[in-house]
C-alpha positions in Angstrom: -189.5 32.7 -87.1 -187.1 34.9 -85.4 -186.1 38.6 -86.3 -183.3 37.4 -87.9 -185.0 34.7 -90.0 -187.5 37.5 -90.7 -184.8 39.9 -92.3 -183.5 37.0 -94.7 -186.7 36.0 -96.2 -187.5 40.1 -96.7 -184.0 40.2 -98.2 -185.0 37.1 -100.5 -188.2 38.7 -101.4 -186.4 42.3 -102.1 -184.3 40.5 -104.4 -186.5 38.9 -106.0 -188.3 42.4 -106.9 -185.1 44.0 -107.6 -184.5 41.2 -110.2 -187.6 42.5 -112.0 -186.6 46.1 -111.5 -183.6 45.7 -113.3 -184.4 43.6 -116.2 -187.6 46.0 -117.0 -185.2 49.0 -117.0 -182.7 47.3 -119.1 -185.5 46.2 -121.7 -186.6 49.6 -122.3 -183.0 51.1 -122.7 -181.9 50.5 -126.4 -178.1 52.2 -125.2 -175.5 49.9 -125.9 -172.1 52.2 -126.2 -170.2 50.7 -123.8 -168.5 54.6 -122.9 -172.2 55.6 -122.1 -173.3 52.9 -120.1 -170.8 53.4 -118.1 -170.9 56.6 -117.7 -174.3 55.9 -116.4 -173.1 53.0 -114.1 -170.1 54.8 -112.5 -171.6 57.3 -110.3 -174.1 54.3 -108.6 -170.6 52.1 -108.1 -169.2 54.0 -105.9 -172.0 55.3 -103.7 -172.7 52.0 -103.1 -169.2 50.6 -102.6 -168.3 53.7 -100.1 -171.2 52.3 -97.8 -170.1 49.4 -98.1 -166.8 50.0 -97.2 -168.6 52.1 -94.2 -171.0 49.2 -93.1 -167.8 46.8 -93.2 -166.0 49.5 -90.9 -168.3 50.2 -88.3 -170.4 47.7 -88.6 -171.2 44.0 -86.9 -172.6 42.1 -90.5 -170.3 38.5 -89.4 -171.2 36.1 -92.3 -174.3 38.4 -93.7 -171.3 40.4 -95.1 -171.4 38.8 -98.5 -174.6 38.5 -99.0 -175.2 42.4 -98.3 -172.3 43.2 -101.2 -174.2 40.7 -103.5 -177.6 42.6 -102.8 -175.5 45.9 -103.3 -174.8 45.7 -106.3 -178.0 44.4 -107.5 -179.0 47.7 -106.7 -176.2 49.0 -108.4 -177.5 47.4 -111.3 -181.1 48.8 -110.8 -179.8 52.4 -110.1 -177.9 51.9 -113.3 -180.4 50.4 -115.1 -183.0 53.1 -114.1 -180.8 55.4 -115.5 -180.3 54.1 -118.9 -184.1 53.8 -119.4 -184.9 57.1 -118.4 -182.1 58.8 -120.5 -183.3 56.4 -123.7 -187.0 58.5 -122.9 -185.2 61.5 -122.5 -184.0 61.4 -125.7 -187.5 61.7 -127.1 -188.3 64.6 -125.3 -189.9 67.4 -126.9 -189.5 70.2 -124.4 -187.0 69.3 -121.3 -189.1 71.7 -119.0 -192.4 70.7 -119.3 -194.1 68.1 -116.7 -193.9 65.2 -118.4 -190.0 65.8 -118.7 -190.2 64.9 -114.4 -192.0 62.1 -115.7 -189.1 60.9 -117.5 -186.7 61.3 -114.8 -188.7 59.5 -112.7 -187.3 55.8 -112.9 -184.0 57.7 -111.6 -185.5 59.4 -108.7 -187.3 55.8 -107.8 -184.2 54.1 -107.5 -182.2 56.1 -105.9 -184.8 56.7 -103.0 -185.3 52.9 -103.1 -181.7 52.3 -103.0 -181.1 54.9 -99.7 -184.2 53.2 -98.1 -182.5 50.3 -98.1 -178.6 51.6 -97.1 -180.7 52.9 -94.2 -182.0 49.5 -93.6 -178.6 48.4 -93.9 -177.0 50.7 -91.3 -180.1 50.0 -88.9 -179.3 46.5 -88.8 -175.3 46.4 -89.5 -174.0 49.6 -87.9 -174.8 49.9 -83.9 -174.2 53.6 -83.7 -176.7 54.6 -85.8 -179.1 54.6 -83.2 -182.8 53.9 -85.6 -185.6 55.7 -84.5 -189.1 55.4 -85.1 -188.6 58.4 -87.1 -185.5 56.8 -88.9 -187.5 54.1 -89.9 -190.5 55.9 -91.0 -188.0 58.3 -93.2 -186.7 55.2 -94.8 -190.4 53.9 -95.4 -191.2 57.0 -97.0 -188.5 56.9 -99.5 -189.4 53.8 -100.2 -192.9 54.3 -100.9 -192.4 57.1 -102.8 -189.3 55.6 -104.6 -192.0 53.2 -105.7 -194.5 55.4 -106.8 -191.9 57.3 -108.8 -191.4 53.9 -110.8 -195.2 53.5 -111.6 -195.2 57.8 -112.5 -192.4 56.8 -115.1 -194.2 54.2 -116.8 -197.4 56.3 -117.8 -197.6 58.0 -121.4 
């Protein structure tokens, strides 16, 4: 399996994850005024569709071009969906500066450090001047892994 070959099936697999991401968010949300979600939604559009835009460019994506907007906005989604669960818990909060308030802005802080992981992915692979380092790369791993462990902080009680 070449490097190539390699990035699609950990594309696939991302996806996959993401899938789950987004419909777990979007069960705990009970919003459903269309002016709030999106509110919620608008902010995540266009980060995401001004790297796009970007990658497309000053990039070299050929016929991965599609399939990198499709994954897009599935984060989109999760970024969005991440939001409206975490403000449905805000709502329920008690006392916005206590700890557990972090807690609940935690799903929000996961996805968008798991969503700039993987725009850093993105220009690694896509973009030739952006010139990944080992350092680049272990940056983007961190956000990643602590993107994740924000998820798993925001779903304790």
């Amino acid at each position: 399996m070449g490097h190539t070959d390699a990035f699609i099936h950990g594309l696939l697999a991302f996806l996959i994850g993401h899938i789950f991401y987004a419909v777990a968010f979007r069960m705990v949300s009970k919003e459903r005024r269309l002016l709030h979600q999106t509110l919620h939604l608008v902010p995540y559009l266009i980060w995401c569709c001004i790297v796009l835009w970007y990658i497309k460019q000053h990039g070299n994506t050929g016929p991965m071009f599609i399939p990198l907007c499709l994954y897009t906005m599935l984060l989109v989604v999760v970024c969005w969906s991440s939001s409206l669960a975490a403000m449905e818990r805000i709502a329920h909060a008690d006392l916005p500066l206590q700890l557990w308030f972090w807690q609940k802005l935690a799903p929000i802080i996961g996805a968008v450090l798991f969503t700039s992981s993987d725009m850093m992915i993105a220009f690694d692979k896509f973009v030739p001047e952006f010139h990944s380092t080992s350092t680049t790369r272990m940056i983007y791993m961190i956000m990643y892994y602590v993107g994740q462990a924000a998820f798993a902080y925001s779903t304790l009680e």
